[in-house]
MARBA-3410 file (N, C-alpha, C, O; in Angstrom, 1 decimal):
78
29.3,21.4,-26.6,28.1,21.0,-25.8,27.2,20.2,-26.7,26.8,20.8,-27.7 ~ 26.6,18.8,-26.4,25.9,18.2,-27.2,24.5,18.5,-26.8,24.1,18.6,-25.6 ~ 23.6,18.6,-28.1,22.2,19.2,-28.5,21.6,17.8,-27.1,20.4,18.1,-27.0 ~ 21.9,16.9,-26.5,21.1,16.4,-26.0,21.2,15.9,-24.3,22.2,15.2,-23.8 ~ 20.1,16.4,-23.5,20.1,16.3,-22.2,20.9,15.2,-21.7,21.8,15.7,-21.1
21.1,14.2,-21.6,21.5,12.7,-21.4,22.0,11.8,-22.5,21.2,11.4,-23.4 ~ 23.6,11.4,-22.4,22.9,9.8,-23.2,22.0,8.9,-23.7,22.0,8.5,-24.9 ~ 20.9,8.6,-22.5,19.6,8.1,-23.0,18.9,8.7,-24.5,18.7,8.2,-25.6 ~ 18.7,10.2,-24.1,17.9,10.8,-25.3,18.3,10.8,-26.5,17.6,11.0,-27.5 ~ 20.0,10.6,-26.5,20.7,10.7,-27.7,20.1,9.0,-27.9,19.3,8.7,-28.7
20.5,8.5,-27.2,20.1,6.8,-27.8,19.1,6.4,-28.4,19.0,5.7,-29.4 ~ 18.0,7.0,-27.7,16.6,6.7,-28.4,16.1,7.9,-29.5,15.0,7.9,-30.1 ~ 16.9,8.6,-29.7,16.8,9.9,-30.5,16.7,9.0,-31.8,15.7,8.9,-32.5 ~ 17.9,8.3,-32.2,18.0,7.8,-33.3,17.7,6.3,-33.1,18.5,5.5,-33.6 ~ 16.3,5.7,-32.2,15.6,4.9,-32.5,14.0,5.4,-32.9,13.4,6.3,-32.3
13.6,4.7,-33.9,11.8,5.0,-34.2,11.1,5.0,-33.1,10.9,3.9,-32.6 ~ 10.6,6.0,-32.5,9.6,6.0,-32.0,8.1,5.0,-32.6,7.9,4.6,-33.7 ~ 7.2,4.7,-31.2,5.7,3.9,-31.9,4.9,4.8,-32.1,3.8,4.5,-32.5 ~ 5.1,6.4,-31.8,4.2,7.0,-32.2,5.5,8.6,-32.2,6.6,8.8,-31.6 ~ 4.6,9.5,-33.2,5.5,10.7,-33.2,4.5,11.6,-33.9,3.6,11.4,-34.8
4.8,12.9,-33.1,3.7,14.0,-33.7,4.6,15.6,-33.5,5.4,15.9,-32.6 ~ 4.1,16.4,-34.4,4.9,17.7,-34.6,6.2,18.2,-35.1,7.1,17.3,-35.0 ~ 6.6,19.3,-35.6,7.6,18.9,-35.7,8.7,20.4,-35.7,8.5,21.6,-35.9 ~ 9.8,19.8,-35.5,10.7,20.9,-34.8,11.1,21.7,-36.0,11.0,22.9,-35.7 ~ 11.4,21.6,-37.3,11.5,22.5,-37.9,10.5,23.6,-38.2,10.7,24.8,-38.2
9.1,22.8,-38.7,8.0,23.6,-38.7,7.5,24.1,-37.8,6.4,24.6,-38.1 ~ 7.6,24.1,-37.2,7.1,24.1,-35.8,7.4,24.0,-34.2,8.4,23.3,-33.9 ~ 6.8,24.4,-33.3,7.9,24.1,-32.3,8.5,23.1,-31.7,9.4,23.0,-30.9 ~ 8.0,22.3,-32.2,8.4,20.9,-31.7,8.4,19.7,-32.2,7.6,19.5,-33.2 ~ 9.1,18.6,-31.8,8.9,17.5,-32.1,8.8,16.4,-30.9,9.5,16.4,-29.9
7.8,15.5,-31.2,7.7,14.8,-29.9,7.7,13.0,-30.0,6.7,12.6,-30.6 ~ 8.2,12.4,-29.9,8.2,10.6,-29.8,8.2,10.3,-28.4,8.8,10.6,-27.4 ~ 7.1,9.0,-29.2,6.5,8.2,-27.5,7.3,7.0,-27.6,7.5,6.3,-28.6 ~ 7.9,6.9,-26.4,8.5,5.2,-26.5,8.0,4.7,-25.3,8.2,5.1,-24.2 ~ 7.3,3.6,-25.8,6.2,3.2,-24.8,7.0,2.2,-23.7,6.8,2.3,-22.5
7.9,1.4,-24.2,8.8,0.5,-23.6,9.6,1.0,-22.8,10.0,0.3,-21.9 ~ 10.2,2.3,-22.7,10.3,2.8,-21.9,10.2,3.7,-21.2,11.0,4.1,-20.4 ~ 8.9,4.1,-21.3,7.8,5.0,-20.7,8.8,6.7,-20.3,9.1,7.4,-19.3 ~ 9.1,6.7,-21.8,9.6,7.8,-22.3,9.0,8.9,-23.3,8.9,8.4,-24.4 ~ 8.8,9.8,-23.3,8.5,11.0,-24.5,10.2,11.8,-24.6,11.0,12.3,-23.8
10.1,11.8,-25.6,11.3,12.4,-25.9,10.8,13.9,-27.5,10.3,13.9,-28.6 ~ 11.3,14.8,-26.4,11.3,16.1,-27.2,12.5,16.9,-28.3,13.6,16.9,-27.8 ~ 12.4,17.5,-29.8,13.0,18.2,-30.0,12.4,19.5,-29.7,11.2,19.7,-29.9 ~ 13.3,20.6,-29.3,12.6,22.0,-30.0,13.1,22.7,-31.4,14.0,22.2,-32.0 ~ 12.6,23.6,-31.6,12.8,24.4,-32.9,14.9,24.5,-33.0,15.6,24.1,-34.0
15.2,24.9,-31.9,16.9,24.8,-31.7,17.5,23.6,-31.9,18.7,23.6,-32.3 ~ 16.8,22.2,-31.9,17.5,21.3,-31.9,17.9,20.6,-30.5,18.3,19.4,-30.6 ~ 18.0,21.1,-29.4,17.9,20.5,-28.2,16.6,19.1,-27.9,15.4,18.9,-28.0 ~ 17.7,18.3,-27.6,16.7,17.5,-27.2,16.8,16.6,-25.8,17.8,16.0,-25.5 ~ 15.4,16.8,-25.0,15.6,15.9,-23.8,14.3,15.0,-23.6,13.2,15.0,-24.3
14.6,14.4,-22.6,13.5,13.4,-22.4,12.8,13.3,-21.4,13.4,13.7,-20.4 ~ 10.9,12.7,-21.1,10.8,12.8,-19.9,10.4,11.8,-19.5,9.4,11.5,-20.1 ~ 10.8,10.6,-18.1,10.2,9.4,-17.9,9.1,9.8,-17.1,9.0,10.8,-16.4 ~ 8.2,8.7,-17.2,6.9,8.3,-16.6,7.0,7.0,-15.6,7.1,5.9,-16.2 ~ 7.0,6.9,-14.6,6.6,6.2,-13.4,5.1,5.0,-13.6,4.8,4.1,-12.8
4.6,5.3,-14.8,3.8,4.7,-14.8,2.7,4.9,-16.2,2.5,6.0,-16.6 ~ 2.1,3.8,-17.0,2.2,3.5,-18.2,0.7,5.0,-18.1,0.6,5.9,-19.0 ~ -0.1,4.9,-17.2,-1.0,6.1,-17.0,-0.2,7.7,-17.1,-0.3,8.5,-18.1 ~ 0.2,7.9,-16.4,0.9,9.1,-17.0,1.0,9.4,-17.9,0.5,10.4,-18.4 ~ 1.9,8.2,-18.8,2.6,8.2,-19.8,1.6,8.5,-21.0,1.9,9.3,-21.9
0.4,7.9,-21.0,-0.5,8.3,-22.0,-1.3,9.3,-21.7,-2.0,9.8,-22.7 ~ -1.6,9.9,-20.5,-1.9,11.5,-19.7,-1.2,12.4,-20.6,-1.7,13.2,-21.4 ~ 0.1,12.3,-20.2,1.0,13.1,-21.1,0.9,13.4,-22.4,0.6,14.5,-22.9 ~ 1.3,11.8,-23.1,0.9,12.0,-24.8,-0.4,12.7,-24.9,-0.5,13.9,-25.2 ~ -1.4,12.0,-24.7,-2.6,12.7,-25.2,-2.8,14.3,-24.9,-3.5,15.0,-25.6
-2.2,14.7,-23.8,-2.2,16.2,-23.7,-1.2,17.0,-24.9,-1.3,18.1,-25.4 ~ -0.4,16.2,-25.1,1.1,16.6,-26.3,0.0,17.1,-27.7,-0.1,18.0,-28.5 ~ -0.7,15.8,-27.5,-1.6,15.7,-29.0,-2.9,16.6,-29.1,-3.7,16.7,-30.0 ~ -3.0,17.1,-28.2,-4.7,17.6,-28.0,-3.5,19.2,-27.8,-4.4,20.0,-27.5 ~ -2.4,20.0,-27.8,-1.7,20.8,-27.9,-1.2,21.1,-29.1,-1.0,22.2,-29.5
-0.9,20.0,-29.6,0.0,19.9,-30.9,-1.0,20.0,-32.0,-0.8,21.0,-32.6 ~ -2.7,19.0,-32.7,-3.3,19.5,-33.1,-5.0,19.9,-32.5,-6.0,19.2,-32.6 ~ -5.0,21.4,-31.9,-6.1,21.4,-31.1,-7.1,21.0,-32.2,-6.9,20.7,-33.4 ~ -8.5,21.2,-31.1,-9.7,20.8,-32.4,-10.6,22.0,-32.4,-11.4,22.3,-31.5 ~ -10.4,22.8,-33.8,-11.1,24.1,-33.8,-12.5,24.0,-33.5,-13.2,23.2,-34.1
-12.9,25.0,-32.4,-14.1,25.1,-32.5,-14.9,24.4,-31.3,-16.1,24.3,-31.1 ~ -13.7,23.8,-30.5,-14.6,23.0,-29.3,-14.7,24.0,-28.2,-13.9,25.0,-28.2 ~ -15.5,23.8,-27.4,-15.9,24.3,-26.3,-15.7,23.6,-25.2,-16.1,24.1,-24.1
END
């Protein structure tokens, strides 16, 4: 069984992401934005990895920025 939901995610798996934050060994996760194709693509700690499309480039940075405001909160806010 391959570690990855789709074709697609295997494809862009081993393309650079324009942005990437967290990461699956240390941590639970690993996350890359591919903006061109209004994709985030996740690992977790297991190594599974899938992908999720966005319908639209708003989502798409809805999403990230919630990834990133998860990934590193900011101590102390209210």
């Amino acid at each position: 069984m391959s570690k990855f939901e789709t074709p697609e995610a295997e494809e862009l798996y081993y393309l650079q992401p324009e942005q990437e934050v967290g990461d699956s060994v240390e941590g639970p996760a690993w996350f890359g934005l591919y903006q061109l194709e209004a994709v985030i693509l996740t690992e977790d700690s297991q190594g599974n990895v899938w992908l999720r499309k966005y319908d639209t480039t708003s989502e798409l940075n809805e999403a990230w920025e919630l990834i990133i405001q998860n990934t590193y909160p900011v101590k102390g806010a209210t």
